[in-house]
KENU-770821 format. One line per 10 residues: their letters; for each residue x negated, y, z negated of N, C-alpha, C. Coordinates in steps of 0.02 Angstrom, whole numbers. Example, Ala and Ser with C-alpha at 12.3 -4.5 7.8 and 13.67 -1.06 7.14 Angstrom:
2
AS> -660/-284/-390/-615/-225/-390/-660/-165/-390 ~ -642/-112/-354/-684/-53/-357/-645/2/-394
***
This chain:
84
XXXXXXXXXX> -5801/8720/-14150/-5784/8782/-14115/-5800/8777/-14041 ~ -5851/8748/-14007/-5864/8755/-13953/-5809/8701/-13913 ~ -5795/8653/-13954/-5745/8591/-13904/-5697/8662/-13902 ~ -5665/8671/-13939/-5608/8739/-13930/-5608/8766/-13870 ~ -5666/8797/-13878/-5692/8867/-13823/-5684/8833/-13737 ~ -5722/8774/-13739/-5713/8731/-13681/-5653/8709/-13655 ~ -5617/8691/-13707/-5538/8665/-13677/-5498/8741/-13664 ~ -5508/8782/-13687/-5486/8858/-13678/-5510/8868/-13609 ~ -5569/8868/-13613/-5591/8894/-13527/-5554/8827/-13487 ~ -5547/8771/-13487/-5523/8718/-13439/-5468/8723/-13434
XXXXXXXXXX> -5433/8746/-13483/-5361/8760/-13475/-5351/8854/-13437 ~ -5376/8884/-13436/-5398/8964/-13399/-5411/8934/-13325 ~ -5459/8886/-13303/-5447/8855/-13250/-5408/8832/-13207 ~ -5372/8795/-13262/-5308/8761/-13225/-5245/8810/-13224 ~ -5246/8856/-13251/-5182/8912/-13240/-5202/8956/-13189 ~ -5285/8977/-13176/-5298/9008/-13124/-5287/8975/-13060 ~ -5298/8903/-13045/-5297/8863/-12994/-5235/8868/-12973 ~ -5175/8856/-13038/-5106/8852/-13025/-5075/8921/-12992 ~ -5111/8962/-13012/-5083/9042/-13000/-5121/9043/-12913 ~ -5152/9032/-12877/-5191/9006/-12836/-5165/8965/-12776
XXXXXXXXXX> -5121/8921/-12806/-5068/8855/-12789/-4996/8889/-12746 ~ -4986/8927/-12818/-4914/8959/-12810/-4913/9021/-12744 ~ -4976/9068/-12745/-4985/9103/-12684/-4974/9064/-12621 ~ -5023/9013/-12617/-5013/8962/-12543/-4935/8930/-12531 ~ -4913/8902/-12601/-4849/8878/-12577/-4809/8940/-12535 ~ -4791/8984/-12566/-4773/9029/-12540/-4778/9061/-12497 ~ -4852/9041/-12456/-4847/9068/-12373/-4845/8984/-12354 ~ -4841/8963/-12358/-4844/8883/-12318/-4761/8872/-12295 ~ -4705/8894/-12368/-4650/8927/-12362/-4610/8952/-12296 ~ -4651/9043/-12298/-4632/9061/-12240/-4669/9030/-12164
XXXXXXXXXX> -4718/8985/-12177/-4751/8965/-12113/-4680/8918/-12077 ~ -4650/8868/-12140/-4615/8834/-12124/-4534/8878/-12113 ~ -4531/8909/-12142/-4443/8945/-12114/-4468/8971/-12016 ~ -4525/8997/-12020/-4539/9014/-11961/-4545/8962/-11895 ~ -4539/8895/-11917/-4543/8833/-11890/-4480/8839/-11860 ~ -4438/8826/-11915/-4367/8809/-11906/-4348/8879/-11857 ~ -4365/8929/-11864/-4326/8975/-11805/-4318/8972/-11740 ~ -4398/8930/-11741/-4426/8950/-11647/-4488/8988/-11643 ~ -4509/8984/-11594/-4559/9020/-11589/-4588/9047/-11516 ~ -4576/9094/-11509/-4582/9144/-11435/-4659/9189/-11457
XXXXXXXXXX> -4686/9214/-11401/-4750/9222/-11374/-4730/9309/-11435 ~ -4673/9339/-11427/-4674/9393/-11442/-4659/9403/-11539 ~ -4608/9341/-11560/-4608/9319/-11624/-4689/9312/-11666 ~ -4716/9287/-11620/-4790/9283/-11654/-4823/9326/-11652 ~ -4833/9378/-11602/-4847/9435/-11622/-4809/9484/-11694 ~ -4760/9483/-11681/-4735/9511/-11727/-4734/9499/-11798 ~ -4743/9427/-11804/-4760/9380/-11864/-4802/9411/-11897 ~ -4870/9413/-11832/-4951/9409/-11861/-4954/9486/-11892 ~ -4908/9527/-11850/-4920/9597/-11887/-4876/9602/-11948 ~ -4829/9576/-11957/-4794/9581/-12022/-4860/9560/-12090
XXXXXXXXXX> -4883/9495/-12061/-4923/9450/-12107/-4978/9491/-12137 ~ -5002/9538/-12083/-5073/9578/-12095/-5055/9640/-12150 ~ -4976/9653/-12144/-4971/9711/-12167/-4947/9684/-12247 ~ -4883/9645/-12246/-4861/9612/-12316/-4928/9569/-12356 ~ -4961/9548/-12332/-5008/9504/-12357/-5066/9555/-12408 ~ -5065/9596/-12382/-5109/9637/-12424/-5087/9688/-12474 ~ -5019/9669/-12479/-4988/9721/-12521/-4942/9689/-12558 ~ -4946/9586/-12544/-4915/9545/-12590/-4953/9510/-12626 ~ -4986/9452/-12608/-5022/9403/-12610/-5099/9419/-12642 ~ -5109/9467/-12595/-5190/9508/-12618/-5195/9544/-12711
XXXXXXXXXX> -5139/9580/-12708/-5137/9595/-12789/-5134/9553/-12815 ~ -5070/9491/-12829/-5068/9421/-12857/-5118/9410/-12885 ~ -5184/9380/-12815/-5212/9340/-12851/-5284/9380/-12884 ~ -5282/9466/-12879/-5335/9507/-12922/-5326/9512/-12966 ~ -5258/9499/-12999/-5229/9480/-13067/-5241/9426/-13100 ~ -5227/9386/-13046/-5245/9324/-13080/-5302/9312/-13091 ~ -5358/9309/-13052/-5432/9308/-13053/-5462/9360/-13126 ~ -5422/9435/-13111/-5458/9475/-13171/-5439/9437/-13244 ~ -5371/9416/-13242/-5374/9385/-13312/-5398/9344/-13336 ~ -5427/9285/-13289/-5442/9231/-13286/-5540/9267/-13313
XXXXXXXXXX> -5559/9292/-13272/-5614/9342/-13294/-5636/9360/-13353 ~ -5591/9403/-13362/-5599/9436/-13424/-5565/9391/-13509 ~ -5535/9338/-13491/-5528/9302/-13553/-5610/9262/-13571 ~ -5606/9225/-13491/-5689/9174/-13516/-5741/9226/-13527 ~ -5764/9284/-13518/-5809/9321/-13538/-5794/9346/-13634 ~ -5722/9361/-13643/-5694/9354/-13707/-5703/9281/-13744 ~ -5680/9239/-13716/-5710/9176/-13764/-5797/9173/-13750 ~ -5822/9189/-13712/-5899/9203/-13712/-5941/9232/-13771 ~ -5910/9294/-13771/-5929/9308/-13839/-5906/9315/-13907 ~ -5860/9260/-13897/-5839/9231/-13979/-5897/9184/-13981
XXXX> -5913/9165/-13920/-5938/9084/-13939/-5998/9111/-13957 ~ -6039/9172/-13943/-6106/9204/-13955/-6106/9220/-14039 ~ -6071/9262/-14046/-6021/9301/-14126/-6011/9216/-14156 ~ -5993/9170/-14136/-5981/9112/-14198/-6030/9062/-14188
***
C-alpha cells in the first residue's frame, strides 16, 4: 500500500509541475507574438498594463487550482495511508 500511495503522490507531482509548465508556455507564447510585432517605448507600456491586469484574472486562478488539487489529494492519500 505505501509503494501505491508514493507513486500516487509522484504522479500528483508531475501533473502539478505540468499544469505549472503549461501556464509559462503560455506567457512565453505571448512574450514571443510580442517579438514578432515590434516593440515601441509606448507598446510596452501598454503591454505591462495589460499583463498586470489579465495575469491576475488568468494565470493566477489556473495555477490556485492546480496547486489546491494537487493539495488536497496528497493530504487525502495522507490519510488513507494513516487509516491503512
Amino acid at each position: 500500500m505505501n509503494t501505491g500511495i508514493v507513486i500516487f503522490l509522484i504522479v500528483l507531482f508531475a501533473a502539478a509541475l505540468a499544469g505549472t509548465f503549461f501556464a509559462f508556455r503560455q506567457e512565453e507564447n505571448k512574450i514571443k507574438r510580442y517579438e514578432e510585432e515590434g516593440v515601441t517605448p509606448q507598446d510596452e507600456i501598454k503591454r505591462s498594463l495589460d499583463y498586470e491586469k489579465s495575469s491576475l484574472k488568468s494565470n493566477v486562478p489556473i495555477q490556485l487550482w492546480i496547486y489546491s488539487i494537487a493539495i488536497f489529494l496528497s493530504l487525502l492519500a495522507f490519510v488513507i495511508y494513516l487509516i491503512l
